[in-house]
DRENMIBA-688289 format. One line per 2 residues: for each residue x negated, z, y of N, C-alpha, C, CB. Coordinates in steps of 0.001 Angstrom, whole numbers, plus 500000, padded with zeros to 6 digits. Each point is the difference from the previous one (the first is absolute). Glycine has a CB too. Example, Ala and Ser with C-alpha at 12.3 -4.5 7.8 and 13.67 -1.06 7.14 Angstrom:
<tilos>
486810,507800,494310,500890,500000,501190,499100,500000,501200,501892,501246,498827; 498458,498034,502223,499180,500060,501190,500770,500730,501090,498816,497855,499372
</tilos>
This chain:
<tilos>
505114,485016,511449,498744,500692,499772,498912,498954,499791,501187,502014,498988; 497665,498389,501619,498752,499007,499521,499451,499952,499541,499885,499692,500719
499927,499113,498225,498644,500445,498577,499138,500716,500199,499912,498277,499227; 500392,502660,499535,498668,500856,500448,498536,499624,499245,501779,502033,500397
497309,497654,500385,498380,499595,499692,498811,500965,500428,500840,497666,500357; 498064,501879,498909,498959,501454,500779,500270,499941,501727,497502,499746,497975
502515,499125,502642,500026,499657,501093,501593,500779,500943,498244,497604,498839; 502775,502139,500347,501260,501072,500526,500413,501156,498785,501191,497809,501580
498153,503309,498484,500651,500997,498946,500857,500156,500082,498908,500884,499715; 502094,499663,499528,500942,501027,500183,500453,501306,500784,499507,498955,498449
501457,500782,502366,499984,501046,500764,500673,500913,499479,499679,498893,501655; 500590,502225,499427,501062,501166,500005,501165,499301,499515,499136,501437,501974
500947,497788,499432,501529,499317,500329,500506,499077,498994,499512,500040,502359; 499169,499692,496909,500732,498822,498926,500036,500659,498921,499206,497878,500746
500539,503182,498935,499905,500485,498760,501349,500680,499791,497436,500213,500037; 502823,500162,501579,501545,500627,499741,500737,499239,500024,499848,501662,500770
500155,497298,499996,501366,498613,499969,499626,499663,497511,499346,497743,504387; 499983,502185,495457,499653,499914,498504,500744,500973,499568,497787,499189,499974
502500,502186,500334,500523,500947,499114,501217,499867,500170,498396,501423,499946; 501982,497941,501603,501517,500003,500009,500681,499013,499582,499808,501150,501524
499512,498001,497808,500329,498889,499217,500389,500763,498108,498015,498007,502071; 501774,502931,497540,500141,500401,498768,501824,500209,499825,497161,501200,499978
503050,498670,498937,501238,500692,499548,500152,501402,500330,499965,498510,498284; 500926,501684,501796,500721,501063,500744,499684,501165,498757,502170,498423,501653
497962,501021,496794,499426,501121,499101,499206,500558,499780,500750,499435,499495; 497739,500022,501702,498867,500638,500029,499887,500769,501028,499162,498502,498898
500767,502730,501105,499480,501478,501312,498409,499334,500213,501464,503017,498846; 499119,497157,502536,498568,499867,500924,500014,501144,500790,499842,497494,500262
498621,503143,498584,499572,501435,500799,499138,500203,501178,500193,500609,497969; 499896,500151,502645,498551,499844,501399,498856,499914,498947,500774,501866,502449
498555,497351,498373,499225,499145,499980,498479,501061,499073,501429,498281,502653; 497805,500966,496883,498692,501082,499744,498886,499695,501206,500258,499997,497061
499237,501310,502968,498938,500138,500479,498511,499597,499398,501627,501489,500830; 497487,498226,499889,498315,499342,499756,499728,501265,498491,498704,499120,503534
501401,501952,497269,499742,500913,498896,500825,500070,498554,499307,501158,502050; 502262,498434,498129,500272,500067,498573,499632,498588,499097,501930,501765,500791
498059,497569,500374,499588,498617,499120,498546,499850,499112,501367,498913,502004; 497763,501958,499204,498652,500402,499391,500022,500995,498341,499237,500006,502997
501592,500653,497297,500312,500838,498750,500648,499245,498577,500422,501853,501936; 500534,497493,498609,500453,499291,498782,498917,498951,499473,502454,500305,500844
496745,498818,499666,498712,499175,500115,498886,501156,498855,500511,498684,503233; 499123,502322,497422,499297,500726,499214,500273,500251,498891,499535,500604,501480
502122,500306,498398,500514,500042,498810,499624,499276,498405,501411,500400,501990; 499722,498035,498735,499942,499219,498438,498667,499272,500388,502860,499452,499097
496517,500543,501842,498591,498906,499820,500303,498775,500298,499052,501052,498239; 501714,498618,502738,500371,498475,500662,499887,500093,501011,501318,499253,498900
498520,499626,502058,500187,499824,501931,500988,499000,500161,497475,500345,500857; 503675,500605,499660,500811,499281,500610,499684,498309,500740,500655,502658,500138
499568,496323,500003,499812,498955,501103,500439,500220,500937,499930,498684,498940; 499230,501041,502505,500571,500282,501191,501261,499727,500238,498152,499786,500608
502309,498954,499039,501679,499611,500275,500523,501447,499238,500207,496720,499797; 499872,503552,499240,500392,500932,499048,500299,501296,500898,498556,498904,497943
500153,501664,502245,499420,501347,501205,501113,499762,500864,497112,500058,500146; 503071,498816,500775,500757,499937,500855,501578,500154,500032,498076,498954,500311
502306,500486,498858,501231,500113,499212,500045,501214,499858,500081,498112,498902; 499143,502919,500031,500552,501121,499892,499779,501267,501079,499871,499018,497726
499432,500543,503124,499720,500665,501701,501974,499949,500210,496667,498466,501399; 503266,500437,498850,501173,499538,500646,501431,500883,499205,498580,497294,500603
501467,501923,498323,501262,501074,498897,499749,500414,498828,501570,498948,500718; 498394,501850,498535,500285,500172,498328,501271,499582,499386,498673,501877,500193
500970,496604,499032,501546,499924,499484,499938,500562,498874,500755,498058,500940; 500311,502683,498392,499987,500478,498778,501244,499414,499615,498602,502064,500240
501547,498577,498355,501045,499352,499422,500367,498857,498667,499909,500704,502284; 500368,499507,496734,500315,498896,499166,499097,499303,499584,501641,499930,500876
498310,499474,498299,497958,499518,499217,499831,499219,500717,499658,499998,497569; 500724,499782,503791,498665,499106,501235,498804,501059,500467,502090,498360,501429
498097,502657,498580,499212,500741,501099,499993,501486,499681,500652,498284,501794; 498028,501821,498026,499681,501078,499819,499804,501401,500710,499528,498301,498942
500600,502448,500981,500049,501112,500912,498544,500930,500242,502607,499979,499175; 496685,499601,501353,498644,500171,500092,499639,501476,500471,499818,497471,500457
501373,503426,500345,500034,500998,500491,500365,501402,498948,500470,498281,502085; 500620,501199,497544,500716,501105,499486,500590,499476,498222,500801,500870,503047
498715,497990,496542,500140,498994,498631,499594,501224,498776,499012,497119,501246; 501614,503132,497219,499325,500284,499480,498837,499380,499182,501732,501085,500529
497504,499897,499649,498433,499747,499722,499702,498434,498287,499570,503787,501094; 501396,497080,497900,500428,498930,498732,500416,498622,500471,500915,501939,498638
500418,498192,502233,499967,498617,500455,499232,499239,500955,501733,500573,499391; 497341,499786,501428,499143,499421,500783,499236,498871,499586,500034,501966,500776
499107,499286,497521,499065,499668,499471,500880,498593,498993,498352,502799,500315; 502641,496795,499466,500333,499525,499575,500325,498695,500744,500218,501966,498776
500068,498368,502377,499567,498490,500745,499013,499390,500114,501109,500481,500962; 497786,500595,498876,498718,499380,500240,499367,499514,498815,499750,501372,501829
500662,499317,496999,499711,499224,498924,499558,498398,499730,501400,501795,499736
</tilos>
């Protein structure tokens, strides 16, 4: 994969070769859409980073205190990551 810089973002393709690099104990959900990402953004009051956006275009990893479940997470623990 090639560093990624403003000059080469992050792609599709690399974002998924990235997810398939995780442990096998993390579920990788389809991917979010512009709109839920927009929603969760609104929600707690943060903007994703494009690498970020892209990544979660690509998969939702959930699972185990790496990764949060941005879709379907409860609401208590969310807010608690973001803490």
């Amino acid at each position: 994969m090639t560093p990624i810089s403003p000059e080469n973002p992050l792609t599709s393709e690399d974002a998924q070769a990235l997810l398939a690099m995780l442990p096998t104990r993390v579920e990788i959900k389809r991917g979010m859409s512009e709109r839920e990402l927009n929603q969760v953004e609104e929600r707690w009051g943060f903007r994703f980073a494009p690498e970020h956006r892209t990544l979660l275009g690509a998969g939702l990893p959930t699972g185990g205190r790496s990764w949060p479940d941005w879709r379907d997470g409860d609401a208590e623990k969310l807010a608690e990551w973001l803490a």
